[in-house]
C-alpha positions in Angstrom: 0.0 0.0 0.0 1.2 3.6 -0.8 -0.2 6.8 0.6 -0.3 10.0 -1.6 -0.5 13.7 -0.4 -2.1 16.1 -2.5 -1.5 19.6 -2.0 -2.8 22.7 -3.9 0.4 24.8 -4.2 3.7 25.5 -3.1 4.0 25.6 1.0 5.1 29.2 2.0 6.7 28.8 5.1 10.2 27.2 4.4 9.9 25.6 8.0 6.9 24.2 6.9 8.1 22.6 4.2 11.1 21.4 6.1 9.2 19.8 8.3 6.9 18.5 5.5 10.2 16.9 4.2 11.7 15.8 7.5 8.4 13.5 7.9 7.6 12.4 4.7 11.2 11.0 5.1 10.2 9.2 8.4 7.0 8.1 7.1 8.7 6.1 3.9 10.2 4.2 6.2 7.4 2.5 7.2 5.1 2.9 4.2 5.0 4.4 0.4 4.4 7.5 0.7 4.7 10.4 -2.4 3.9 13.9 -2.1 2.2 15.7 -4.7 1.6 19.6 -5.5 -1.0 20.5 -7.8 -1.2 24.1 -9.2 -3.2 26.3 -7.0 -6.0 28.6 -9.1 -6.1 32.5 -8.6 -10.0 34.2 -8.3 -10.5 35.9 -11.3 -11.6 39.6 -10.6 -15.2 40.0 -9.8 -15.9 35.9 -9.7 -17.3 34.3 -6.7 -14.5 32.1 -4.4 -17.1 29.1 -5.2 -15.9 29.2 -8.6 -12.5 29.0 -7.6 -12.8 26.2 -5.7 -14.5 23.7 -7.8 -11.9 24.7 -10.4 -9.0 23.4 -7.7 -11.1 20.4 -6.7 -11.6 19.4 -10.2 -7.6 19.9 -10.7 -7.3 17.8 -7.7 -9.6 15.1 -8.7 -7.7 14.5 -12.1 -4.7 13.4 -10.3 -6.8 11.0 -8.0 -7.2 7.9 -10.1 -7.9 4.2 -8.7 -7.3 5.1 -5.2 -9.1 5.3 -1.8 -9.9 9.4 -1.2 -9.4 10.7 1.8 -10.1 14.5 2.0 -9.6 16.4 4.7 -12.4 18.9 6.0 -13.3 20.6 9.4 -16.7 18.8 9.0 -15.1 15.1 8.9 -14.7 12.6 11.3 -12.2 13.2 14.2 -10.0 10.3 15.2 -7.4 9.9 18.0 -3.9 8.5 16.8 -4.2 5.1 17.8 -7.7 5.3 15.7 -5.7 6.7 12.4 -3.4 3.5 13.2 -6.0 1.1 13.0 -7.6 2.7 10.1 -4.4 2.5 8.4 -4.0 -1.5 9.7 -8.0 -1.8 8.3 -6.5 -0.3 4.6 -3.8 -2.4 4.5 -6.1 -5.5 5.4 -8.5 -4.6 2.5 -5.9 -4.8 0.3 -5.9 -1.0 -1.0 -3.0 -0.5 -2.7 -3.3 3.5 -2.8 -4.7 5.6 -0.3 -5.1 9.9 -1.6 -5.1 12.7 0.7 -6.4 15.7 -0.2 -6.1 18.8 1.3 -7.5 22.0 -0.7 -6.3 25.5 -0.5 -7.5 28.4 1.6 -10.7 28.0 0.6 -11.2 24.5 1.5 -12.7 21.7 -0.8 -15.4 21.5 -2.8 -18.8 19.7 -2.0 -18.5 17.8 -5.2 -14.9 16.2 -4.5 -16.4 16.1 -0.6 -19.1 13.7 -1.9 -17.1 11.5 -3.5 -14.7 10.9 -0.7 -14.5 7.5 0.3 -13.8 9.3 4.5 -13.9 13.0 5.2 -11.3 13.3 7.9 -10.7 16.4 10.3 -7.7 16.6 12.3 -9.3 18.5 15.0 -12.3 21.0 15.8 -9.9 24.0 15.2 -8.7 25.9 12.1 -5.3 25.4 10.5 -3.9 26.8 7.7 -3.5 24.8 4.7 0.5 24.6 5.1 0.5 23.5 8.3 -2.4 21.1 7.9 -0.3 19.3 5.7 2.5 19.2 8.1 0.2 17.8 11.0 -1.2 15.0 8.7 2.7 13.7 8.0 3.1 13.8 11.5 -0.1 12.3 13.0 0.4 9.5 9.5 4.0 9.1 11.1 2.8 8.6 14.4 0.2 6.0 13.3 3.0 4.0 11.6 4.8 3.8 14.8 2.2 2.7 16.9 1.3 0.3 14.2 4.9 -0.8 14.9 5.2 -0.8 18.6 8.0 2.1 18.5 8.1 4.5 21.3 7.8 7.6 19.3 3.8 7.9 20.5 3.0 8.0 24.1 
């Protein structure tokens, strides 16, 4: 099984995207895992931000092909880290061989790529950024991996 992280644009923070780096880098250690940026859209003057963000969703959707979607959303389901573990042990026993997950831009996602999500995930009732959502995912995927393996690293 692989995991793939889709991201609409460039992170801005270079310690974000360190960190980004830093724990994809753990992650493939334990698991496939590719990160993927996808160009982000800019609101045309005078268009409604809806517009723009079933453009991105669409542009995220054509790079999602044969996979399990997972987009992430402040209205999705909230797990704890052992949870994420045995979701990703549930995955693997299904035989999934690629797992997506999205994350849209500042404007979120679409309701038309949230629809066909196969889980709507939400890393917690607050509001992140888009950068550092990205970063938290990496860490809280990392995290599941270890307790998947026993390691130390979550306690």
């Amino acid at each position: 099984m692989r995991l793939e992280l889709l991201f609409l644009g460039k992170t801005k923070e270079p310690y974000l995207a360190e960190g980004i780096k830093d724990y994809a880098k753990r992650l493939s250690h334990y698991i496939k895992v590719e990160t993927k940026t996808v160009k982000e859209g800019r609101l045309k003057k005078g268009e409604p931000a809806n517009l723009q963000v079933e453009r991105e969703s669409e542009t995220l959707m054509q790079n999602v092909q044969g996979s399990y979607l997972v987009c992430l959303d402040r209205t999705g389901r909230q797990m704890d880290s052992p949870g994420l573990a045995k979701q990703i042990e549930h995955w693997e026993m299904q035989g999934f061989k690629k797992i997506s997950f999205i994350i849209g831009g500042p404007l979120g996602l679409s309701s038309t790529i949230l629809k066909k999500a196969d889980l709507i995930l939400s890393l917690s009732p607050m509001t992140f950024t888009h950068d550092m959502t990205r970063l938290l995912l990496l860490e809280q995927l990392y995290r599941a991996c270890t307790i998947k393996a026993g390691e130390k690293y979550h306690k």
